[in-house]
C-alpha positions as CSV (number, residue, x, y, z in Angstrom):
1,X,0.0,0.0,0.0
2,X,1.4,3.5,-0.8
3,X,2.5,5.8,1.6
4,X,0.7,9.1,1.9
5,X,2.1,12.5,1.7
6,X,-0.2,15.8,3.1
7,X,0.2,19.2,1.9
8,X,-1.4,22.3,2.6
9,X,-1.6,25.0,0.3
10,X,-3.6,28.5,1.0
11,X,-6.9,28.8,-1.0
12,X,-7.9,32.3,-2.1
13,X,-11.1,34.0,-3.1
14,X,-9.7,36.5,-5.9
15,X,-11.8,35.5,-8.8
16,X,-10.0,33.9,-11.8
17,X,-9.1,35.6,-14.8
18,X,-11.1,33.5,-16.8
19,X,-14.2,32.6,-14.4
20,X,-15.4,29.7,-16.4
21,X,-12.2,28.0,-17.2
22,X,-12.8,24.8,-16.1
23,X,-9.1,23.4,-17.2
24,X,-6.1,23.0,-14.8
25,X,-3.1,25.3,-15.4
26,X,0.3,24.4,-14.5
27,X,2.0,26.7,-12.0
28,X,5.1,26.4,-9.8
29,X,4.7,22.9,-9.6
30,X,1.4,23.6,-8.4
31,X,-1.3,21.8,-10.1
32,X,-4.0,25.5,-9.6
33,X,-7.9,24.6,-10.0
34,X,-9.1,28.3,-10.8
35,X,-11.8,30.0,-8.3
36,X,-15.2,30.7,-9.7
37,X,-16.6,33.6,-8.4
38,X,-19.3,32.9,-5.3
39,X,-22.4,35.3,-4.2
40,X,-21.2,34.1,-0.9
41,X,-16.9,34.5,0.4
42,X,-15.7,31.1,0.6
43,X,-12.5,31.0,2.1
44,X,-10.8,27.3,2.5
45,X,-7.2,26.1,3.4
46,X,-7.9,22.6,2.3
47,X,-5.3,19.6,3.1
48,X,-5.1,17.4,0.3
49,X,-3.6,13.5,1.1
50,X,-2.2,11.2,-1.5
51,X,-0.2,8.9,-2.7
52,X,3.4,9.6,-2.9
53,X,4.3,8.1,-6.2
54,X,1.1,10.6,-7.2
55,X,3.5,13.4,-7.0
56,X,0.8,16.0,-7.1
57,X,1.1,18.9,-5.2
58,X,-2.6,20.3,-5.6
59,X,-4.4,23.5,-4.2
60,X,-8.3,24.1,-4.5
61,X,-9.2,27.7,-4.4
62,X,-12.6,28.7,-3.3
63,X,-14.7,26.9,-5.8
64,X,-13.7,23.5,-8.2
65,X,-15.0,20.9,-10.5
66,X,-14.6,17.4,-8.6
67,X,-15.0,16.4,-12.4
68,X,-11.8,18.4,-13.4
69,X,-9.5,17.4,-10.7
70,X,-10.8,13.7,-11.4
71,X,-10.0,13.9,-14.9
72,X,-6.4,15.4,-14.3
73,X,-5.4,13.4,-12.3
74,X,-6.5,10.5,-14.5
75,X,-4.7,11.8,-17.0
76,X,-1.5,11.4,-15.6
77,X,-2.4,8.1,-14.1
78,X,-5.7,6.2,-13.0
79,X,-7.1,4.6,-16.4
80,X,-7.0,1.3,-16.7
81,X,-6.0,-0.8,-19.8
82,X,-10.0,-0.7,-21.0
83,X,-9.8,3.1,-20.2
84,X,-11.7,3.4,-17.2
85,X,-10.9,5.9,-14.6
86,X,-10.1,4.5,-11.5
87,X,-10.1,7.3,-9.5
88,X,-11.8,7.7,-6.6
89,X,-11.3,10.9,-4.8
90,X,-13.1,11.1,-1.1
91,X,-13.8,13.4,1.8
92,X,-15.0,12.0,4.9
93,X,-15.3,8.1,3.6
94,X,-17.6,9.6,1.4
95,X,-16.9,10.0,-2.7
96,X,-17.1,12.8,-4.2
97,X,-18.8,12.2,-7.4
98,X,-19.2,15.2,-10.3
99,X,-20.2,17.8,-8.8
100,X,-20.0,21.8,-9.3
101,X,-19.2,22.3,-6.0
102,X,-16.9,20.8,-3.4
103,X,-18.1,23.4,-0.9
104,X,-21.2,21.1,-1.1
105,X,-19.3,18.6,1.0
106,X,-18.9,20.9,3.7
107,X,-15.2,21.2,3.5
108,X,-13.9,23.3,6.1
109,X,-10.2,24.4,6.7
110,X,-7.5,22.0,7.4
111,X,-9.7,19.2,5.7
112,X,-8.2,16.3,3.9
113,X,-9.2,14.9,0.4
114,X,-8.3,11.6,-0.6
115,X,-7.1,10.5,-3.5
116,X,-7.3,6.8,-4.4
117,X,-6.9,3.9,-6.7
118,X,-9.7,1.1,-7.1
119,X,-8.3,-1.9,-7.1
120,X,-10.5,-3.6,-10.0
121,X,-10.6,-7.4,-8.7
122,X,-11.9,-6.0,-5.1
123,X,-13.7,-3.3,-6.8
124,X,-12.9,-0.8,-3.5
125,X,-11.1,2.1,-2.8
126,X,-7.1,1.4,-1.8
127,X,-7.1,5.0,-0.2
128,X,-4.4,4.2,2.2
129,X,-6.2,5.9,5.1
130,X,-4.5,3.2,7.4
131,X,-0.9,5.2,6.7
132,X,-2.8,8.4,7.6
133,X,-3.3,7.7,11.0
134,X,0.1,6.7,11.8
């Protein structure tokens, strides 16, 4: 089971540039998910957890696409050979499915998302949440 690395990165509630980019820019080493503006101030320092071999130091300001992060990170790895995601990305033992809004999920500051792998005989999550309590 893979070991788990957590990192923090400050959110902020500037709107983006382009509000309804949806895409992931590359910044820093950063992987940034742009804000999209809110009629309410959402302000989140959100911890994300996962994999080491993953490699993905990852930020969410204010507002994201669960979709979008899914798909990037599938894009580097998490298809399988018949070219099914096998991402599973969970807050609170609870997946995150598309959604327009991870605020939905009541994320609050110093959360942690998970990033996972199913393991397609067991058809589960390998989230390595054993490694985060250690």
């Amino acid at each position: 089971m893979p070991s788990l690395v957590q990192a923090s990165f400050p959110t902020h509630t500037a709107p983006s540039a382009h509000p309804n980019y949806t895409g992931l820019r590359r910044s820093q080493a950063v992987w940034d998910l742009p804000s999209v503006p809110l009629d309410t101030e959402l302000s989140v320092n959100v911890t994300i957890a996962f994999p080491a071999a993953q490699r993905l130091p990852l930020s969410i300001e204010s507002m994201s696409t669960v979709h979008t992060l899914k798909a990037r990170i599938a894009d580097l790895r998490g298809l399988d050979e018949a070219g099914v995601q096998r991402i599973k990305l969970t807050f609170n033992d609870r997946e995150m499915v598309e959604s327009d809004h991870i605020y939905e999920y009541g994320i609050g500051s110093g959360a942690i998302l998970v990033v996972g792998w199913v393991d397609p005989q067991l058809q589960r999550v390998d989230s390595g949440k054993e490694d985060l309590m250690k």
